[in-house]
N, C-alpha and C positions, 0 to 999 in steps of 0.2 A: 254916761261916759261910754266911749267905745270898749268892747269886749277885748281887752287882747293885752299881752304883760312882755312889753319891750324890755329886750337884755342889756340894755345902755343905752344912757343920757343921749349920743348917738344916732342910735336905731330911733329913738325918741323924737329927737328932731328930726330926720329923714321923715318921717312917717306924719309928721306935721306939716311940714313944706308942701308933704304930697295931698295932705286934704285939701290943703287951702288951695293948692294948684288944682285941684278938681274944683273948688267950690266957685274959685272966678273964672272956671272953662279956659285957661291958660294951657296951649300946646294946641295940637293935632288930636283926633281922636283916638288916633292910636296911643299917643302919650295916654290920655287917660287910659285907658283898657288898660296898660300896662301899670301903670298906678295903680288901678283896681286890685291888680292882681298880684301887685308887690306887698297892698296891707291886707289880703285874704290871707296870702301867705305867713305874715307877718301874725295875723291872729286876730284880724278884724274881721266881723260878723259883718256880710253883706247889709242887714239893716241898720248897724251901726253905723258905715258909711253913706247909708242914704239920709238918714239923718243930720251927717256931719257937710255933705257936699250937697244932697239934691237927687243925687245919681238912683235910681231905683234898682233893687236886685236886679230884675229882670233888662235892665238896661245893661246894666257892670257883666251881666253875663254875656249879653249880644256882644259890647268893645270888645271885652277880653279874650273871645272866640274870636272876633274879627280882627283882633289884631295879632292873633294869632296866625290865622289865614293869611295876614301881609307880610308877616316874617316870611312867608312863604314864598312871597314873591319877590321880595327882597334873594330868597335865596337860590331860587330855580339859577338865573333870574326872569321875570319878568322882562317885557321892554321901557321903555321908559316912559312913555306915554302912560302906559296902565297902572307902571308904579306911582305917577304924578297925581294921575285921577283917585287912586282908592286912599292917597294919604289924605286929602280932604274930606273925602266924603265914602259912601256906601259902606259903611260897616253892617249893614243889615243884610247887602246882598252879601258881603265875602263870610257873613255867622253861616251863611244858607249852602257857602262849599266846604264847612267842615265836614261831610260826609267822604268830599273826594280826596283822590292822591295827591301828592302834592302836584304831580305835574298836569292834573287834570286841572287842580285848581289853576293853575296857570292858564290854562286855555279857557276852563270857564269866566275867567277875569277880563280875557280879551275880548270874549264874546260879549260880555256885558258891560264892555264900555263901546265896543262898536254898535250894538244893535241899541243901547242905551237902556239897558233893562231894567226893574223896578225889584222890589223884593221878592213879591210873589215870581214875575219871572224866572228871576233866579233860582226860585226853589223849585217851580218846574224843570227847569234847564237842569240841574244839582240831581232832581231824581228820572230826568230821562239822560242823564249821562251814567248816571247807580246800575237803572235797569238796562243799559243796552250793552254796557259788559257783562251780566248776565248773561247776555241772548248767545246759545250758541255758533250757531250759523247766520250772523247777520248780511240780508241781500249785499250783493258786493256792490251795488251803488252807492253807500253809505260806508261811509269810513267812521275813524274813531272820532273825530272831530265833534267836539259839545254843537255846533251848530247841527253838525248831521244826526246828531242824538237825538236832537230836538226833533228834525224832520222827519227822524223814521219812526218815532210815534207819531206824531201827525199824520204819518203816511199809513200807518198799521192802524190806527181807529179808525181813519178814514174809510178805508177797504171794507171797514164793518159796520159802518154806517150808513140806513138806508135814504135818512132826513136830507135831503138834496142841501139845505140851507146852513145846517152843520156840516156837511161835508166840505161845502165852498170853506168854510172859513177853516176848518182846519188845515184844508189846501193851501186858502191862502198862508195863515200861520206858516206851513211847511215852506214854501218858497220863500217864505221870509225869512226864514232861519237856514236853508241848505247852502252847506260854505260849497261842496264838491258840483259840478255840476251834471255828473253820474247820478250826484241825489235830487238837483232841482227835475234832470228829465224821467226819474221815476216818479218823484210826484207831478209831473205835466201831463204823465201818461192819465192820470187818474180824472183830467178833464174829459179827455175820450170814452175813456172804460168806467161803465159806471154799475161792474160787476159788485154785489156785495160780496163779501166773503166770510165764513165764516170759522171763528175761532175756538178751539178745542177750551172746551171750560177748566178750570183744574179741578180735579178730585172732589169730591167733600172730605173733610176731617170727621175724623172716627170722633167725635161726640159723646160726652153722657154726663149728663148733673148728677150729684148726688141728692136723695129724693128723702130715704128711710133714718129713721137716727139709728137701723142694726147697721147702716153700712160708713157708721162715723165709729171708727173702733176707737175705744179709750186705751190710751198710752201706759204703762203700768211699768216700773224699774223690776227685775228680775235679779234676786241679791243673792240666791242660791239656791240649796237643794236642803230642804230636811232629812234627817235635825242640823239645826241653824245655831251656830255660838250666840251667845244674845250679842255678843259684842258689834258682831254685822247690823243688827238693828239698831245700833247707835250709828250708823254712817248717814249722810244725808241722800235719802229716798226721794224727794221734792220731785217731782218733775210737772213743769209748766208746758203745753202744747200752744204755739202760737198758730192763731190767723185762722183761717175760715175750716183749712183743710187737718188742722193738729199738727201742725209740724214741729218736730223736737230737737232742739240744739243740746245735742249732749255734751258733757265734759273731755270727752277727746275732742281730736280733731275733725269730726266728721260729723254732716246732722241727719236727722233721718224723718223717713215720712212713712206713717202706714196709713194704707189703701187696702178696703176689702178685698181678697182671692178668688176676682174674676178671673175665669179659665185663660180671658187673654193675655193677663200677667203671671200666669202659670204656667203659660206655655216657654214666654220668653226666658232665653238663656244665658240672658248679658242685660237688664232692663236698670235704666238709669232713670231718676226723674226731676224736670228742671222748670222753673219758677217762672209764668210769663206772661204780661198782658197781654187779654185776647189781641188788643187790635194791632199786636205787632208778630201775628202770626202768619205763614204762608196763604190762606185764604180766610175769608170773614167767615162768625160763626151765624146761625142764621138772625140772631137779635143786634144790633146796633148798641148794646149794651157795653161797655168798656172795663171790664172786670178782671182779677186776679186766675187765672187755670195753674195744672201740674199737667206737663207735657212729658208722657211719658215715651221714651226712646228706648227698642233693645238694639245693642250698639253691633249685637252679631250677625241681625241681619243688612245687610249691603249691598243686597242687588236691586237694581233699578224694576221698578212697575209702575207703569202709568198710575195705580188704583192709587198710589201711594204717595203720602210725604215724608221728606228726608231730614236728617241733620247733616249738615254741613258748612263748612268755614269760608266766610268770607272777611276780607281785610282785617283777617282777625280775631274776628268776630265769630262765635258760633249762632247761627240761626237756624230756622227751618224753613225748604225750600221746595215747592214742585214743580217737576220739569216733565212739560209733552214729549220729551222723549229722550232717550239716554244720554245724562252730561259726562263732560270729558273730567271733572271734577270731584274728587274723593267722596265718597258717600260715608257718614260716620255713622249712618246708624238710620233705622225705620220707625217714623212714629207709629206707633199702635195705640196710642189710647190719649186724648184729650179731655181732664177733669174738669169741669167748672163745679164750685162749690154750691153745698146746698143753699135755699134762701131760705132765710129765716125773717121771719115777720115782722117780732117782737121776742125776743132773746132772754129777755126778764121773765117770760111768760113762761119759757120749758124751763126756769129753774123751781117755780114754785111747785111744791107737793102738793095742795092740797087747792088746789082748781077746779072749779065743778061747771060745768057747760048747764046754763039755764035754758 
């Protein structure tokens, strides 16, 4: 039976109507999405309703984003040409512009029923319209436009690419995509000029595994100072360290982490520390590995250095950022230290005491 405890006979029947309307594919897809998302709400476990309809998590999430994104168009608005196209179909390309604004979505919606885009396109289109707000000073042949988004990466790879036969095609790619025609004779120019150029790499990130078990310190509750009423010894002491690095969620409001007193986090005068997969950090670390780190930030340092990566807010969003050279953008703070946890082999193995190496 599905997971979830309707508060009236009611909500009851709503909720019934709406399986069975997903189960005969009855409506738009956007109707479903919206379904989806009225019995998650309501208390229905995404596998519950795959069961009940058909619908896979992984699909109920694509609608429900995507139709989310159509609300969008619906609300800007859109034109009506693009509102007609996306209520039948693409809900995988509009899941792909929930990164953007809304008004970006809008023009990335145009773009992808004029140029006729596919999924994958769209989620290149989605992160070269992400990263060209980014770009401080972008050439002024290229406007804000998702098609010129498109083009000035094609046009910036291209520039640094020596492979004559990737070069044509990102070319072409680019003239395919430039709405301005300031951007189509920047990338025309690149038929003549066939300078490489080359591009400033970002930083490396300050790196370090942890290696030793002296430098995995164990967590201990601190209940006072002797002599101790025994009665403090009746309070609950328990404390549990989760995940690779011991992090303890204490009974306030706050949770805490300790890290051995490297001189670089002793130096710092404001140092925060925040939870984050590698691969969603300013630059790769050198293994293709896709693991848990503690990215630590002192938040007092704030001035711009090439050598360095930043905290800083985007859409919202806090992230970390490097920039070849100084953005017009609030700096929140300096990463100084990148943890990746220690590996452990076999885990069962450093519990037992009495082990003897043959």
């Amino acid at each position: 039976m599905p997971d979830y405890s309707p508060e009236s006979a009611e909500q009851n029947s709503e909720f019934e109507a709406l399986l069975l309307s997903l189960r005969r594919k009855q409506g738009t897809w956007v109707e479903w999405g919206q379904a989806c998302q009225r019995l998650q709400k309501g208390g229905y476990k995404p596998q519950a309703i795959f069961e009940a309809t058909g619908f896979e998590p992984i699909h109920q999430n694509q609608i429900i984003v995507g139709a989310q994104v159509y609300q969008t168009l619906l609300d800007i608005p859109a034109s009506d040409p693009v509102i007609s196209y996306f209520e039948q179909r693409g809900s995988d390309c509009l899941y792909e512009f929930r990164i953007l604004s809304p008004a970006a979505r809008v023009e990335a919606a145009t773009l992808t029923l004029e140029k006729k885009l596919d999924a994958d396109d769209a989620k290149a289109a989605a992160k070269a319209v992400k990263d060209f707000a980014l770009v401080r000073q972008p050439p002024e042949a290229f406007t804000k436009n998702p098609g010129d988004a498109v083009a000035y990466q094609c046009w910036r790879v291209a520039r640094l690419e020596s492979d004559l036969q990737v070069r044509s095609r990102l070319i072409a790619k680019g003239l395919k995509f430039a709405h301005s025609d300031t951007a189509r004779k920047a990338i025309e120019q690149l038929l003549t000029d066939f300078t490489v150029t080359q591009e400033l790499q970002a930083a490396p990130l300050p790196v370090y595994r942890l290696e030793s078990e002296t430098e995995m310190p164990r967590i201990l509750p601190l209940l006072g100072q002797l002599p101790l009423p025994a009665t403090e010894l009746e309070a609950d002491s328990s404390v549990e360290a989760m995940g690779a690095f011991g992090i303890l969620e204490s009974k306030g409001d706050r949770t805490w982490l300790a890290l051995p007193g490297w001189q670089v986090l002793l130096k710092a005068t404001q140092p925060i520390a925040l939870r984050c997969q590698s691969d969603a950090l300013s630059a790769p670390l050198p293994n293709k590995t896709v693991e848990e780190v503690i990215v630590v930030v002192d938040r007092d340092q704030q001035q711009w250095d090439a050598n360095s990566h930043f905290l800083v807010e985007q859409d919202g969003q806090v992230i970390t950022q490097w920039f070849a050279e100084a953005p017009e953008q609030t700096l929140l703070g300096r990463v100084i230290l990148v943890v990746r946890p220690k590996k452990i082999l076999d885990e069962g193995y450093t519990k037992e005491l009495w082990q003897i190496d043959e």
